[in-house]
C-alpha positions as CSV (number, residue, x, y, z in Angstrom):
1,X,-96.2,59.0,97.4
2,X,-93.6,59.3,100.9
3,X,-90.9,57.2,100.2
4,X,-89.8,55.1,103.5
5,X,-87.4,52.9,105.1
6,X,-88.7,49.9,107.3
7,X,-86.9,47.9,109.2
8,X,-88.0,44.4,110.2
9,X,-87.1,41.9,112.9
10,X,-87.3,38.7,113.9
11,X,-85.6,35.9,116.4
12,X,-88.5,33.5,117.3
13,X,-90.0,30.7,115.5
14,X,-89.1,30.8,111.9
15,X,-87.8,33.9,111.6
16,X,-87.5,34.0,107.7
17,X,-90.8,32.9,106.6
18,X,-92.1,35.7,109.7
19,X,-90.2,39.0,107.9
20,X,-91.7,36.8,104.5
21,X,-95.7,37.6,106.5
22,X,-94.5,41.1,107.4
23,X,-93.8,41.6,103.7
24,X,-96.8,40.6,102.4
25,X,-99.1,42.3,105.3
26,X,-97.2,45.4,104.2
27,X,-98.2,44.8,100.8
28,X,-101.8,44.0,101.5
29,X,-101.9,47.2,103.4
30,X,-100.3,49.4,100.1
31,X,-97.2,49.4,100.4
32,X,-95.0,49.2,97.2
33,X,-91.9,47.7,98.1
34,X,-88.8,49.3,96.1
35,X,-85.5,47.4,97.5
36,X,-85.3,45.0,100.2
37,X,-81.9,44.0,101.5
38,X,-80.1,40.6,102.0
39,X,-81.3,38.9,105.4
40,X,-78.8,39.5,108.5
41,X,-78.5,37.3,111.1
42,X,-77.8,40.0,114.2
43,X,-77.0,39.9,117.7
44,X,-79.4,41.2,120.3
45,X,-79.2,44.8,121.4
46,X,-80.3,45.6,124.7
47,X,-81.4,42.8,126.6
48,X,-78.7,40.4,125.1
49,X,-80.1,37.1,126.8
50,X,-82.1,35.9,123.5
51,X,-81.7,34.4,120.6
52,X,-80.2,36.0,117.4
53,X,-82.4,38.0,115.0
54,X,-82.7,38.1,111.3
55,X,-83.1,41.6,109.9
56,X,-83.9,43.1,107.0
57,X,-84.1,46.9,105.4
58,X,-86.9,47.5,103.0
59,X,-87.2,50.8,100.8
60,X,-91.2,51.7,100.1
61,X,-94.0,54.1,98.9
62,X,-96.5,54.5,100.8
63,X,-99.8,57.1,100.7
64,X,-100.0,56.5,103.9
65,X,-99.2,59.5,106.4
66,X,-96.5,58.2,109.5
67,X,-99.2,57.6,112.5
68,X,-101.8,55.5,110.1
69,X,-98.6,53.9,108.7
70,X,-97.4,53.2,112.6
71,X,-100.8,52.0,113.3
72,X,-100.9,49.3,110.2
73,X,-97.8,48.4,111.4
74,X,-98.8,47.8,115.0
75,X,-101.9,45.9,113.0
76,X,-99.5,43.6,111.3
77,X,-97.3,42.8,114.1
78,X,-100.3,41.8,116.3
79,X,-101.8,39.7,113.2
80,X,-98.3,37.9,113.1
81,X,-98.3,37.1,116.7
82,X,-96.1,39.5,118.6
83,X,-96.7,40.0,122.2
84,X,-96.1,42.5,124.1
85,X,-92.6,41.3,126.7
86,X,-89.5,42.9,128.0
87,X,-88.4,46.0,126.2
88,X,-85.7,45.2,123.3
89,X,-86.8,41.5,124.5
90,X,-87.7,38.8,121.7
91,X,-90.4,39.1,118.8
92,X,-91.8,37.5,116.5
93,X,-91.9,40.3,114.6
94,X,-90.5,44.1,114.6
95,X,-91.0,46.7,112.4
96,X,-89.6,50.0,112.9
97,X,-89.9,53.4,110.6
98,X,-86.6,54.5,110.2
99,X,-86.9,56.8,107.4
100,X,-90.2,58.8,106.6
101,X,-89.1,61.4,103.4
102,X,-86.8,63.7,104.9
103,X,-89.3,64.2,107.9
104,X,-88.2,64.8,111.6
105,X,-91.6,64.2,113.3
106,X,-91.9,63.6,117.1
107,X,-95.1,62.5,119.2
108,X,-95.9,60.9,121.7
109,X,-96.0,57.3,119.6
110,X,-93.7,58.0,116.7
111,X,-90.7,59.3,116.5
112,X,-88.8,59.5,113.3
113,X,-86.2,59.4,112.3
114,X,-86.1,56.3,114.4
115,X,-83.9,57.8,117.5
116,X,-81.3,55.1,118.1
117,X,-80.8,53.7,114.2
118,X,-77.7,55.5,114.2
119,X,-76.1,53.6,117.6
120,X,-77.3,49.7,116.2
121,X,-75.2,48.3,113.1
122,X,-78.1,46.2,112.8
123,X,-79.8,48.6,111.3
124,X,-77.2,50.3,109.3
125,X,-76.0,47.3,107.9
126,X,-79.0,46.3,105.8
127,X,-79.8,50.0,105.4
128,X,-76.6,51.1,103.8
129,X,-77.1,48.0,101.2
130,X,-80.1,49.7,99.6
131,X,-79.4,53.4,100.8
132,X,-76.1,54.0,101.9
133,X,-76.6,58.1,100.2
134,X,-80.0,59.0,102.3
135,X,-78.6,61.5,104.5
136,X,-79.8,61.3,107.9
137,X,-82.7,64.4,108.1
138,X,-81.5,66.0,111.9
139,X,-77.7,64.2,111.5
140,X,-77.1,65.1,108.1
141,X,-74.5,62.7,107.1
142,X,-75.8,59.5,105.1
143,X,-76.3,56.3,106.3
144,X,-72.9,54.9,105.1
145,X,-71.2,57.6,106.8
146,X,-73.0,56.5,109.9
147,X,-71.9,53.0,109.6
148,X,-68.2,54.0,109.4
149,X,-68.5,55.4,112.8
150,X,-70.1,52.9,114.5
């Protein structure tokens, strides 16, 4: 089993009961969920005209290798309702890979360690709640460390 660290998203419609479906789709799909961290409300990042997001970090196993994990994910945010829009624009829902293991793996659709998690404290805010010692695989300094220098 590949332990992994999600990240989900969310600022349209009800946005708790939306990371709720994400949980459950990434249930139905295998995953054992380990830790999941309080909800944040979070400002946008990037295109900042939107409404706030609620995030949340979620430590799980998974059998799944990264690019069929990617592609459930991409499953499960279609199923939910996400549309394609503005880059960084609002979502339904989001989920991002932001830990795989200790893996550095780059292609074309995946790229992990997730390459900005490091520059958005809304990612290393919930992440640091349930995994502030996971040492960053090409950064090597742990995600709490990485918070303190945001």
């Amino acid at each position: 089993m590949h332990k992994v660290y999600l990240l989900l998203g969310s600022n349209l419609g009800n946005r708790g009961k939306n990371i709720d479906n994400a949980i459950n789709e990434l249930k139905a799909c295998g995953l054992m969920i380990s830790k999941k961290s309080s909800l944040y409300n979070t400002s946008p990042w990037g295109y900042t005209e939107q409404p706030e997001f609620l995030n949340q970090a979620l430590e799980c196993l998974t059998s799944l290798e990264p690019l069929e994990l990617l592609k459930e994910i991409k499953k499960i945010e279609k199923k939910i309702g996400r549309k394609k829009t503005v880059r960084y624009g609002p979502r339904i829902i989001d989920i991002d890979i932001i830990f795989y293991d200790d893996l550095i793996f780059k292609s074309d659709e995946l790229t992990i360690p997730h390459p900005l998690m490091h520059e958005r404290d809304f990612v290393l805010k919930p992440l640091c709640e349930i995994a502030p010692d996971f040492v960053h695989p090409e950064l090597k300094i742990s995600v709490r460390k990485l918070l303190e220098k945001l």
